[in-house]
C-alpha positions, 0 to 999 in steps of 0.5 A, a space after each residue: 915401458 912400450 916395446 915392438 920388436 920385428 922379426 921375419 925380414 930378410 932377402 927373397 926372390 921377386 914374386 916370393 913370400 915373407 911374413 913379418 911379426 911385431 911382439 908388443 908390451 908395456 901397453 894395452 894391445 888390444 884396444 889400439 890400432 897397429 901399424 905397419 910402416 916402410 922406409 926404403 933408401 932416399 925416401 920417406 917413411 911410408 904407412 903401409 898397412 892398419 888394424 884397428 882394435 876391431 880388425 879393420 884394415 887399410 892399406 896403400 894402394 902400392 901393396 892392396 891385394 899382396 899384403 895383409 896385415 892381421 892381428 893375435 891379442 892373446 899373443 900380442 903380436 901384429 903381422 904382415 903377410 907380403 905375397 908376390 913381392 916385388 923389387 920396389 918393396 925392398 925397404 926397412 919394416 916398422 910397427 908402430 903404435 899411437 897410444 895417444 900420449 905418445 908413438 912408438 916405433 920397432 927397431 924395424 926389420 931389413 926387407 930386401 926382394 932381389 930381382 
């Protein structure tokens, strides 16, 4: 069965560094896109950053130029490097996946960066 399992969250300083990892199984890794989300206390789920099968990335406006999302195939696992956190990142992390017939979702990762 699809498993992604976060780790790295945890409590940091403004202006700080974390890197969150997501192990992947059950599907073929390389070839889908991966995605990182966040959920922050009364607000909706928010895509934060994507790569493709190829290492094409996206990401939201709110982390351009702080984060970077990339990716080890042989290690099946997706990370987000966040540099200079800010307060207002503070939320729980999600990898997810689409493999088409169906999403998948980590049991995410707590992000807290105190001010």
């Amino acid at each position: 069965q699809v498993q992604l399992v976060e780790s790295g969250g945890g409590l940091v300083q403004a202006g700080g560094s974390l890197r969150l990892s997501c192990a992947a199984s059950g599907f073929i890794f390389s070839i889908n896109v991966m995605d990182w989300y966040r959920q922050a206390p009364g607000k909706r789920r928010e895509l934060v950053a994507s790569i493709t099968s190829s290492g094409s990335t996206n990401y939201a406006d709110s982390v351009k130029g702080r984060f970077t999302i990339s990716r080890d195939n042989a290690k099946n696992t997706v990370y987000l490097q966040m540099n200079s956190l800010k307060p207002e990142d503070t939320a729980v992390y999600y990898c997810a996946v689409d493999t088409g017939p169906d999403d998948y979702w980590g049991q995410g990762t707590q992000v807290t960066v105190s001010s």
